[in-house]
N, C-alpha and C positions, 0 to 999 in steps of 0.2 A: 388391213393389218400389214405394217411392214416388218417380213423375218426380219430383217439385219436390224433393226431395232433390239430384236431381242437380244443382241449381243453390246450393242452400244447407240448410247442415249446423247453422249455427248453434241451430237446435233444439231439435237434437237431442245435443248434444254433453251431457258428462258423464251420460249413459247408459249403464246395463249391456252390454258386447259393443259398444262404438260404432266403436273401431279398425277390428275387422276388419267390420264391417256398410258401415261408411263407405269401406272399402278396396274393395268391392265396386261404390261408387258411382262413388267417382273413376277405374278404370277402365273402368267404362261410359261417363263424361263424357268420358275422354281421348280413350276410343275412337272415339265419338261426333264428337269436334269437329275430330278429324284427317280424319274418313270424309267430312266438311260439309266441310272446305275443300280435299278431294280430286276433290270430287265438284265442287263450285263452277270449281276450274282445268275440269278435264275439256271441264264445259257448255261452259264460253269457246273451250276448244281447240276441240272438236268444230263446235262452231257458227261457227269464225272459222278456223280452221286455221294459226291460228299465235297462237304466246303473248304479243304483241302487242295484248292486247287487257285495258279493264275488269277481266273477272273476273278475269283473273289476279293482279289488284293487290290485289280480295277474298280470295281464297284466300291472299296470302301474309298477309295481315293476320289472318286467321281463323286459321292456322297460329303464330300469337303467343299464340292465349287457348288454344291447341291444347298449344302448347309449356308457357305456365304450370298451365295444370291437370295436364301430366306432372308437373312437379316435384311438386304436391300427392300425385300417386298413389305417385312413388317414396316421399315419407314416410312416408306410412301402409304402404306394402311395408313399409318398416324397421321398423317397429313392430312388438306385438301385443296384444289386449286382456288383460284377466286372466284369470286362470284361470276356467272356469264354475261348480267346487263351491267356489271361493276368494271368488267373488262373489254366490255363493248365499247364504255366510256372511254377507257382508259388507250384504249387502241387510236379509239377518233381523234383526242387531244394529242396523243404521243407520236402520231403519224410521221414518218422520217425522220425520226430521234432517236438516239442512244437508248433504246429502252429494253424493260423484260420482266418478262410475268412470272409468278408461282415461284420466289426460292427460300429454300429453307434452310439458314445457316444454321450448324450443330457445333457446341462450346463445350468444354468439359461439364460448365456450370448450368445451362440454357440451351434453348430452342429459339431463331429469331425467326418468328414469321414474316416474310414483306411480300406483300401479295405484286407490287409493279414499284420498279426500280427506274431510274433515271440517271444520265450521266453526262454531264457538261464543264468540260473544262477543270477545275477544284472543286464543285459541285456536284455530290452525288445527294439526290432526294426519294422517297419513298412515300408507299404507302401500304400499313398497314390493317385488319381490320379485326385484330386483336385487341381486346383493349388492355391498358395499363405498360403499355411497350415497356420495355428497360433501355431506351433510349442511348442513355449515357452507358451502357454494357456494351451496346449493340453498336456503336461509335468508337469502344475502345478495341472492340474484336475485330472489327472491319480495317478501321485504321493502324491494326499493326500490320496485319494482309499486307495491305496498303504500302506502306513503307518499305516493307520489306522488298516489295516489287519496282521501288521508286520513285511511287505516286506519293510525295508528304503533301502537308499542311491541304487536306480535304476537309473543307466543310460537308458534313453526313446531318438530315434531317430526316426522319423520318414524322411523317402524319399519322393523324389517326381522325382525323376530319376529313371526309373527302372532298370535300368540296375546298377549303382550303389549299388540298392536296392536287385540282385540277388546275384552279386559279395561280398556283406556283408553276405547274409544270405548264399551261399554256402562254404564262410569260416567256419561256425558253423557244415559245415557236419560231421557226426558220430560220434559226442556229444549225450549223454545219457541224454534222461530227469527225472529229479527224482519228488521226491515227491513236492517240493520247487516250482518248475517249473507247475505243476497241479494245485497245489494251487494257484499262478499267475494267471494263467488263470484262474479259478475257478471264480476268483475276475474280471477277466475282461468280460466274457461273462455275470454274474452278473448285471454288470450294463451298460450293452450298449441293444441294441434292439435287 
């Protein structure tokens, strides 16, 4: 287990198994940060014998990053990475390619699962192993991102056959990813979990 994880993820994001690796982070952090400003009230009691005092105004404030870092942990509960011989695949074909596992974009309206992303030039493609994607939601959400950052006119596919979904992305094999392609991603790990 690495501490500095517990404070940031951004690293490590679009890694193989990252959901549930990270699920394991954020409730040690929750756990963690309730236990500190449990322990913080206490000192104050203990040492002043009534809750009239400093630390208690620490502890309720500590009990704020205590509360948001719950919500991060319940997200990743909701979640799950993909599969591991799903992603063993996906590692072998996608090997020196703009690629990235486990992200889960959040909509006012939706939840987009895509279990392994791809990134090539105007070309971003996917694969999901939810079924009934909303495809065309999940195209308009991404593709405003998108724009906004510079990136227009992207063609977005998203699969839900995998095998389809290998046969596309192993046409992309030993394509060079440049700068363009970084910055995609950049923007997509950005705003997913």
């Amino acid at each position: 287990m690495k501490l500095i994880r517990l404070f940031s993820s951004d690293k490590y994001k679009g890694e193989k198994n990252y959901i549930n690796n990270q699920r394991l982070y954020e409730i040690a952090r929750t756990v963690l940060l309730f236990a500190l400003a449990a322990a913080v009230y206490l000192i104050g009691f203990l040492t002043t014998h009534t809750t009239k005092n400093l630390l208690t105004i620490v502890a309720v404030l500590g009990v704020l990053s205590a509360a948001k870092s719950a919500v991060n942990m319940i997200m990743f509960l909701r979640f799950k990475s993909c599969d591991r011989e799903l992603a063993a695949e996906f590692e072998e074909v996608s090997e020196g390619l703009c690629a990235c596992f486990d992200r889960v974009f959040t909509s006012y309206e939706k939840n987009y699962v895509v279990d392994h992303l791809f990134v090539s030039g105007k070309t971003l493609i996917g694969y999901t192993s939810k079924k009934s994607f909303p495809e065309s939601d999940f195209e308009k959400h991404i593709g405003s991102y998108l724009k906004a950052e510079g990136y227009k006119d992207m063609t977005i596919k998203v699969f839900e056959d995998k095998d389809k979904y290998l046969e596309r992305l192993s046409s992309f094999k030993g394509i060079e990813a440049g700068e363009r392609e970084a910055g995609i991603m950049n923007v997509l790990l950005s705003i997913s979990l």
